[in-house]
KEKOL-127188 format. One record per residue (C-alpha): x, y, z; residue number from 1. Coordinates in Angstrom, 1 decimal. Layout:
BEGIN
X, Y, Z, NUM $
...
This chain:
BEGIN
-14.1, 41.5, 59.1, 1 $
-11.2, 42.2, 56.4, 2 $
-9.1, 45.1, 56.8, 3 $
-8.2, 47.3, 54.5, 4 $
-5.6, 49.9, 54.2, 5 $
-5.5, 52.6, 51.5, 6 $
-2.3, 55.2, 50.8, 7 $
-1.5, 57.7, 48.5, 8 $
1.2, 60.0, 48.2, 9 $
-1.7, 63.6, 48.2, 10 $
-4.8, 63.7, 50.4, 11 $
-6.4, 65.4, 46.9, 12 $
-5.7, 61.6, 45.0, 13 $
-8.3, 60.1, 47.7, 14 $
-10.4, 63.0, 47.1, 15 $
-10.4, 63.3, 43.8, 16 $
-10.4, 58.9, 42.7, 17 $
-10.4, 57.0, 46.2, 18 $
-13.6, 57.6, 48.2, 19 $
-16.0, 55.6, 46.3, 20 $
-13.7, 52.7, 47.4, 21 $
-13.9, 53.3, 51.2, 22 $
-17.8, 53.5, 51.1, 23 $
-17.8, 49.9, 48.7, 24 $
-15.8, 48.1, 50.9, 25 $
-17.4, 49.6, 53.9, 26 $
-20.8, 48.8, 52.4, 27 $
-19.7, 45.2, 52.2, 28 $
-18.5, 45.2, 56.4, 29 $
-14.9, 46.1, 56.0, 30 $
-13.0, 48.3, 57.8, 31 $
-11.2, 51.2, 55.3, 32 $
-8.5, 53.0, 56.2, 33 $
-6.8, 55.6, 54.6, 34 $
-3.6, 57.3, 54.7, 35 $
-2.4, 60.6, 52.9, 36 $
0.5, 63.3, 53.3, 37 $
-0.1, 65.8, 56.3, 38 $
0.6, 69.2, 54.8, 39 $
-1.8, 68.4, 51.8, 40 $
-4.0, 71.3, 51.4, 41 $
-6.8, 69.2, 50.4, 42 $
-8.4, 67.8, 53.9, 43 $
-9.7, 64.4, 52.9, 44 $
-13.5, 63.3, 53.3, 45 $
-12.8, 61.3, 56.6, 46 $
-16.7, 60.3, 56.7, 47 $
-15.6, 57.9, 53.7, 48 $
-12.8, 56.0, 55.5, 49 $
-13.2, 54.3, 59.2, 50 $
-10.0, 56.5, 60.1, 51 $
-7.4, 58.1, 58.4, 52 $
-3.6, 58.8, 59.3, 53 $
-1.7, 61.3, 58.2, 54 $
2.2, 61.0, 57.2, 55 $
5.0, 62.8, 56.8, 56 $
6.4, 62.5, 53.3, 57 $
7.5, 64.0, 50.1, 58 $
6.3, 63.7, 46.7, 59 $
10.3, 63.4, 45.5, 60 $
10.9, 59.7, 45.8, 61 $
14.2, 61.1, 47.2, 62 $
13.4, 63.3, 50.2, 63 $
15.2, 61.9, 53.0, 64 $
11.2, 61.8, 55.3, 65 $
10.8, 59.0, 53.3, 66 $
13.7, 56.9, 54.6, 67 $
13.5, 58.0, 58.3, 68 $
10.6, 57.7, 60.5, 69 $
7.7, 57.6, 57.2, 70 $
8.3, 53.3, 56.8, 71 $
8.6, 52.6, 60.6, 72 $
5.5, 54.7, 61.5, 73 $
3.6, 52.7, 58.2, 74 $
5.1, 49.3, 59.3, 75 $
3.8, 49.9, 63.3, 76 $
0.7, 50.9, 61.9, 77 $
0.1, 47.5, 59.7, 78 $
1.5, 45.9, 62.7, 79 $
-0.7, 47.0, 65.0, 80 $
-4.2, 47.3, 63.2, 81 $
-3.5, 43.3, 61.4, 82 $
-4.4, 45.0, 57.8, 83 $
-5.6, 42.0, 55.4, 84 $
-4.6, 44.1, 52.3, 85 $
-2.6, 47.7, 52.1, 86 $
-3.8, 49.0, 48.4, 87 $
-1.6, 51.5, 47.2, 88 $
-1.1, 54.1, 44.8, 89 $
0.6, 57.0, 43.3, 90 $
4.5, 56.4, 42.9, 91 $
6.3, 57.9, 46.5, 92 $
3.7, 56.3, 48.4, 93 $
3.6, 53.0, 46.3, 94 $
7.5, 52.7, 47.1, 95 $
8.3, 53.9, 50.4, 96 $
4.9, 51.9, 51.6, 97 $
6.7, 49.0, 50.0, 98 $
10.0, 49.2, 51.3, 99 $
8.5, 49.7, 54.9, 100 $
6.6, 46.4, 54.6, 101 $
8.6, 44.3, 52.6, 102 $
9.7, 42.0, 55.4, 103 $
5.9, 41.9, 56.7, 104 $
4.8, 41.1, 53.4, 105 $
7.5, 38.3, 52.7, 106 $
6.5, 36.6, 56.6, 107 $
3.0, 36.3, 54.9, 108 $
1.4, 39.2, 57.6, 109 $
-0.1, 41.2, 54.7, 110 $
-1.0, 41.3, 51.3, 111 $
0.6, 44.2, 49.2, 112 $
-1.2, 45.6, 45.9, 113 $
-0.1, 48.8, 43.8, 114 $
-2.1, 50.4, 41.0, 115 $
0.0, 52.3, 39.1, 116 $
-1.5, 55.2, 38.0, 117 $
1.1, 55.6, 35.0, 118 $
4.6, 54.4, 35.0, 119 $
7.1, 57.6, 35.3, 120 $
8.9, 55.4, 32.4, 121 $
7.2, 55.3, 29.4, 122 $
7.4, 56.1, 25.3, 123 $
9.3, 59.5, 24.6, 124 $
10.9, 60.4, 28.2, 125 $
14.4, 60.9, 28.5, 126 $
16.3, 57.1, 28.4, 127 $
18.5, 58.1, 31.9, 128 $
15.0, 59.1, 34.2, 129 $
13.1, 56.2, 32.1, 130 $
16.3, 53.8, 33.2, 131 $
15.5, 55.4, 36.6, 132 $
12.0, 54.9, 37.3, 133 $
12.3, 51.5, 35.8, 134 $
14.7, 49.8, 37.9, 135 $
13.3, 51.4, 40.8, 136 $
9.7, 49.9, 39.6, 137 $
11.6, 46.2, 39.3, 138 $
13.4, 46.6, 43.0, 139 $
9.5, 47.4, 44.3, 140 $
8.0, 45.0, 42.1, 141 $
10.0, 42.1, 44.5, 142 $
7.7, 43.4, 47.3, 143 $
4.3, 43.3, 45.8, 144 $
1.9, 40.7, 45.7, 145 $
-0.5, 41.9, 43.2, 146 $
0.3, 44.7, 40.5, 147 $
-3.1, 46.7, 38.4, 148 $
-1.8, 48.9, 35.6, 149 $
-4.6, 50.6, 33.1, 150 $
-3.4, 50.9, 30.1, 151 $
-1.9, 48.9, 27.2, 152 $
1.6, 50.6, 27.3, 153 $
2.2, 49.7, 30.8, 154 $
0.9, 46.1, 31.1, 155 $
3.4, 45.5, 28.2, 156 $
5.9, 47.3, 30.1, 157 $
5.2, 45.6, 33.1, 158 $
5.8, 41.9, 31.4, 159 $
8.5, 42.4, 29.2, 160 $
10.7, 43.5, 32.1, 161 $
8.8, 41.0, 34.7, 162 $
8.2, 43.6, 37.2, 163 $
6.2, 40.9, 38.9, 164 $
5.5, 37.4, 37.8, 165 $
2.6, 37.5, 34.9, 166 $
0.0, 35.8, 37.8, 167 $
0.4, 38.8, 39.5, 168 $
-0.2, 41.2, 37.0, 169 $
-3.7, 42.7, 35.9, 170 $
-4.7, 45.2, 33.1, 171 $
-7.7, 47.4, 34.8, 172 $
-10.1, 49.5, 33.8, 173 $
-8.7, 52.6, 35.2, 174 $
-10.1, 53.3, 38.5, 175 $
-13.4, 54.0, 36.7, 176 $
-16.0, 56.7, 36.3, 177 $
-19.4, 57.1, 37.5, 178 $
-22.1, 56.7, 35.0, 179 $
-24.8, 58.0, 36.8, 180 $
-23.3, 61.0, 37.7, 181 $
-21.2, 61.8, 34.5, 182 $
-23.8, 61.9, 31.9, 183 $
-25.3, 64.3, 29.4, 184 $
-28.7, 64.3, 31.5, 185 $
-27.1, 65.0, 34.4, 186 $
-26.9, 68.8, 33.7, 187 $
-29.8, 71.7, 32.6, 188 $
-29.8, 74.0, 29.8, 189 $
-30.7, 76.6, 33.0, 190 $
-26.8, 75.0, 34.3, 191 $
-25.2, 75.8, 31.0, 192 $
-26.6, 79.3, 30.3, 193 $
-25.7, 80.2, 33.8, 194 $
-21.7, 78.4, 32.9, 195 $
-21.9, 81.3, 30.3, 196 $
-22.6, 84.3, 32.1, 197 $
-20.2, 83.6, 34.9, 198 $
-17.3, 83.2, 31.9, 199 $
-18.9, 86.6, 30.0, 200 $
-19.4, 84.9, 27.0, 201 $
-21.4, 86.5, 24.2, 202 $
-24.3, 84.3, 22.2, 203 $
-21.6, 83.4, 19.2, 204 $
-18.9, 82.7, 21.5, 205 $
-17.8, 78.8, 22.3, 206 $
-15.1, 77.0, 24.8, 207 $
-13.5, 74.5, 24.9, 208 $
-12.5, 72.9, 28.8, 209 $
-9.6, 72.1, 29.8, 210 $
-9.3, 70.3, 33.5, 211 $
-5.9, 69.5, 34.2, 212 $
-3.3, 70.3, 37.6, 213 $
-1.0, 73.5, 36.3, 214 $
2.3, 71.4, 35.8, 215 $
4.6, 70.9, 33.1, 216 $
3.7, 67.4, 31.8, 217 $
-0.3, 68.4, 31.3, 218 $
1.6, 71.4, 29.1, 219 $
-0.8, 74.2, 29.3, 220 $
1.3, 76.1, 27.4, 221 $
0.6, 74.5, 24.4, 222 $
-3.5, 75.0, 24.3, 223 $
-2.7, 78.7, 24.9, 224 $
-0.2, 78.5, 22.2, 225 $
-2.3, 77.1, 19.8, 226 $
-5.4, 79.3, 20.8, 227 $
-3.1, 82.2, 19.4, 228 $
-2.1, 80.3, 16.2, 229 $
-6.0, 79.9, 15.3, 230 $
-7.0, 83.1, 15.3, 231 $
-10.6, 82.6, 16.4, 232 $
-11.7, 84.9, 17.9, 233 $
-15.0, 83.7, 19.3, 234 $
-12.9, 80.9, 20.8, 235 $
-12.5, 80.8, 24.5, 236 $
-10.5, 78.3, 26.8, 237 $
-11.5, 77.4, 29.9, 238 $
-8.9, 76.0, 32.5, 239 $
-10.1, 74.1, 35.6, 240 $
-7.3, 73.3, 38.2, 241 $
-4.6, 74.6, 40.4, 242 $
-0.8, 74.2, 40.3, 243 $
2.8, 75.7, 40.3, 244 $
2.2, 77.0, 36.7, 245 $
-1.1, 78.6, 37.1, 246 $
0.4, 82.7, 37.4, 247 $
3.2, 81.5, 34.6, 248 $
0.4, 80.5, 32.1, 249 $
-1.7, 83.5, 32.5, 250 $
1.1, 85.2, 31.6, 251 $
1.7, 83.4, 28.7, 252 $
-1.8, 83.8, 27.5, 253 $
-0.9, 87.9, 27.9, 254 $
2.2, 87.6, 25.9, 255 $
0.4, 85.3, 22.9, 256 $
-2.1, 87.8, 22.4, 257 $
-5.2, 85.8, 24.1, 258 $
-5.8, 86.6, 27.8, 259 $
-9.3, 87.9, 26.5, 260 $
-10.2, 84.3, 25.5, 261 $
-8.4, 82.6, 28.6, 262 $
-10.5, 81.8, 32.0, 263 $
-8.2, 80.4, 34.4, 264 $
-11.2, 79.7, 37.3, 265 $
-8.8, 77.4, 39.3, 266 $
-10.0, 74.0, 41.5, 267 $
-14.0, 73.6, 40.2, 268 $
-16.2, 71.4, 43.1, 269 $
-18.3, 70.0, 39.9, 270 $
-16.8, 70.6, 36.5, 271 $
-20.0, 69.2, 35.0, 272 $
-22.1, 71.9, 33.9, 273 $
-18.6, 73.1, 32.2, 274 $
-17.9, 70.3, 30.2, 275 $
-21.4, 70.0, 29.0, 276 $
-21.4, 73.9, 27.5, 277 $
-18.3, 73.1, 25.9, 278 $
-17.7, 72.2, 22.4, 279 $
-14.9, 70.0, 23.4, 280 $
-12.4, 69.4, 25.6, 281 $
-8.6, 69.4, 25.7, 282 $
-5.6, 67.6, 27.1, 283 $
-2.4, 68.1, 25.7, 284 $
-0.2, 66.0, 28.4, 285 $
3.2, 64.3, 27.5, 286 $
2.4, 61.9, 30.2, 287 $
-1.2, 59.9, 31.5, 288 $
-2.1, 57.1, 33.1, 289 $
-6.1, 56.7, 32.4, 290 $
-6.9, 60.1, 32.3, 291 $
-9.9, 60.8, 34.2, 292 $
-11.0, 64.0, 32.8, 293 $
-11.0, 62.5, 29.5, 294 $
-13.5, 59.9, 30.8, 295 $
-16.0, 62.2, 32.4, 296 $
-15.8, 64.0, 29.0, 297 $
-16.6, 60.9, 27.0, 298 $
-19.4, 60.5, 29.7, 299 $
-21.0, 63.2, 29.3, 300 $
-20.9, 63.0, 25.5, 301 $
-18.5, 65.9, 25.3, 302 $
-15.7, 65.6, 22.2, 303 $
-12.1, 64.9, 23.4, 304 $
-8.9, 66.2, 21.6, 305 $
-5.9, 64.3, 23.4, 306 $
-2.5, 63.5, 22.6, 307 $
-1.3, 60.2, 21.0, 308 $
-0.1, 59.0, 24.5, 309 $
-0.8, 55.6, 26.5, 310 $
-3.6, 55.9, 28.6, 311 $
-5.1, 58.7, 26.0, 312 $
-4.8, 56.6, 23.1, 313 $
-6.2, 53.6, 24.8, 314 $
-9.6, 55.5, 25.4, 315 $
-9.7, 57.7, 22.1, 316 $
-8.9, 54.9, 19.9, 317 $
-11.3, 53.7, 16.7, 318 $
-12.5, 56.9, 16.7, 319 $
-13.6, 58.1, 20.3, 320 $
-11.5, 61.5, 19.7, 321 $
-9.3, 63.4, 18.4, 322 $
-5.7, 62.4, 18.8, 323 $
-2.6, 64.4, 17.9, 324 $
1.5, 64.5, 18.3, 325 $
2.4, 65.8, 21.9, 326 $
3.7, 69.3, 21.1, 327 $
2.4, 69.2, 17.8, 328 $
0.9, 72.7, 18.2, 329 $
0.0, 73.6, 14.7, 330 $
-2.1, 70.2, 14.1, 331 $
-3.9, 71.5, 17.6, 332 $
-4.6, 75.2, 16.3, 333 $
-5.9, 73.4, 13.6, 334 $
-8.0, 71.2, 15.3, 335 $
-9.3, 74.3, 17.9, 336 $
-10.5, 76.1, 14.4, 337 $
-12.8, 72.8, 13.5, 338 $
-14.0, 72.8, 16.9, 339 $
-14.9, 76.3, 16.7, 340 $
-16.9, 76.0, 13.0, 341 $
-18.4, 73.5, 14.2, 342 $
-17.0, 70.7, 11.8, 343 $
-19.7, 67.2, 12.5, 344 $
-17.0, 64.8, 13.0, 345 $
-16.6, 65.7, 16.8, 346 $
-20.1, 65.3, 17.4, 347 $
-19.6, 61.2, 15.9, 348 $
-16.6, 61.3, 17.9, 349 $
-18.7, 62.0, 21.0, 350 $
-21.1, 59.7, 20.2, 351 $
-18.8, 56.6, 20.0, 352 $
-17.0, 57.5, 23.0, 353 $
-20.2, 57.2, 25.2, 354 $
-20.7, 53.9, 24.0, 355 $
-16.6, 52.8, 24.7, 356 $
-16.5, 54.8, 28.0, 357 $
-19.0, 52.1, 29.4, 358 $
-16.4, 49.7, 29.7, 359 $
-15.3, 52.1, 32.5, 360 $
-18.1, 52.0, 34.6, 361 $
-17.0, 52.4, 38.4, 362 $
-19.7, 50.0, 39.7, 363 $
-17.9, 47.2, 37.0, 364 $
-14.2, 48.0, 38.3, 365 $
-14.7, 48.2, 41.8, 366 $
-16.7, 44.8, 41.7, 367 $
-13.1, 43.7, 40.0, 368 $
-11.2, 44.9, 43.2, 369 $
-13.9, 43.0, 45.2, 370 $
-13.0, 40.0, 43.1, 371 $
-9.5, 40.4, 43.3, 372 $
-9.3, 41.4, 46.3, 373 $
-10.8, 38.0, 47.8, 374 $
-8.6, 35.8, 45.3, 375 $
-5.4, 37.2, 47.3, 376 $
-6.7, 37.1, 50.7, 377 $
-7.3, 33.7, 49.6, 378 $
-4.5, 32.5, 47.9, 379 $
């Protein structure tokens, strides 16, 4: 029976992405296990996983728990339970798990594979934290055996500065979505109408969604801002998510004049029936990986205005979306006011991204992990 060991830096990142890939595996006679931060607020779904270990780490790659006991109690753990593969993801827990197992990994006792989920170097950071993040992704790259990126920017990335031979490199799908729950017929009229009294809205009033964690690179700040700039006044937005900037961007919406048209409703168990009463949805980041909210979106046949950013780009491309400059906040009040009269374009925007976003189908990329997943076990 393989063994299989799955970390992340946040219990919510298994939550949220990871637990379709403990019930595959363990449909298929595995053993999954799964290992998360233990002051996450976000208790994990342990009834997808065989067990789950928590550990004490930081989310700053620098925090001295990551250099102390974290890699010793991760490398006893592997040592002890014979893992066949330890997949991991999200940058802290990518690296520390690394370093912990880098010896146990070169002796041939495990197989090491790292889905990055977005390099923290990339197109328009700052050249001294891009510098950074890349050497540290090189050093790491020496003790991985397979690398998955998913999206154009970073499998370029990745080969021009050979963060692991080209063999051991692989361009994903993202992590994928699920079809047969993301889809326009997945959600009532009755759903929708009840969406709209919860928010207050009147008959002539529309929303656009926005389902993003409150920090600075998802820039909140710039939806609200351009909200303000085009002067709709039957236009609403609609925030979905927690974060450190969730009180300082209700404030902002009280200082640009909007609050009235801003619902801040915070974590949302099933965003569904939201997306589908929206006229479109809204994701101004300066930094993605695949985003996943802009895949339910184009799932559920829902328009999506994204920034011209990897990961964004790769799935709004030929016409799947609207794309803009990052910051760019009069082009995005100008776009909001199309959404809000209604302009046709968005709806043929939606209707070629449900036809792309199939590419992402879940039950197609985790049959790709399956695959890979066997080739380095057996090679």
């Amino acid at each position: 029976m393989p063994k299989l060991l799955i970390i992340t830096t946040i219990q919510r990142t298994l939550r949220d992405f990871l637990l379709p890939y403990g019930d595959h595996f363990r449909s298929l006679g595995w053993q999954v296990d799964a290992m998360a931060n233990v002051r996450d607020p976000y208790p994990v779904a342990e009834e997808h996983f065989d067990h789950f270990y928590a550990v004490d780490w930081g989310r700053n790659p620098l925090d001295p728990r990551n250099f102390g006991r974290t890699p010793r109690f991760i490398r006893e753990l592997v040592e002890r339970e014979q893992y066949d593969i330890v997949h991991v993801h999200t940058p802290v827990a990518a690296f520390v798990t690394r370093f912990a197992l880098r010896k146990l990994r070169a002796a041939g006792t495990v197989k090491v594979v790292y889905t990055a989920h977005g390099f923290h170097f990339f197109k328009g950071n700052s050249p001294l934290k891009n510098f950074v993040f890349l050497n540290l992704e090189k050093l790491a790259g020496r003790w991985t055996d397979h690398l998955i990126v998913m999206n154009r920017e970073d499998f370029s990335a990745a080969q021009t500065h050979r963060i692991v031979p080209p063999e051991h490199l692989t361009l994903m799908p993202g992590i994928g979505v699920d079809l047969s729950k993301y889809s326009a017929a997945s959600v009532t009229a009755e759903q929708i109408a009840a969406v709209r009294r919860e928010l207050g809205l009147a008959p002539e009033d529309k929303y656009i969604l926005m389902v993003a964690e409150f920090n600075p690179g998802k820039r909140h700040r710039d939806a609200i801002l351009a909200l303000a700039q085009a002067q709709t006044a039957h236009l609403h937005l609609v925030f979905a998510g927690w974060g450190p900037l969730f009180e300082g961007t209700k404030e902002l919406a009280v200082k640009a004049g909007v609050a009235e048209q801003c619902h801040f409703l915070g974590h949302v168990e099933d965003v569904r029936p939201l997306l589908k009463g929206a006229v479109a949805s809204v994701l101004p980041s300066e930094r993605e990986g695949l985003p996943r909210s802009v895949l339910e979106s184009m799932a559920m046949g829902v328009p999506v205005i994204g920034t011209n950013i990897r990961g964004t780009q790769d799935l709004l491309e030929n016409g799947c979306g609207i794309l803009y400059p990052v910051g760019d906040i009069r082009s995005l009040a100008s776009i909001f006011a199309q959404a809000s009269s209604g302009d046709p374009s968005f709806a043929s925007c939606a209707q070629r991204a449900m036809t792309h976003v199939r590419k992402y189908n879940l039950s197609a990329v985790l049959h790709m992990h399956e695959k890979l997943y066997l080739e380095i076990m057996q090679g």
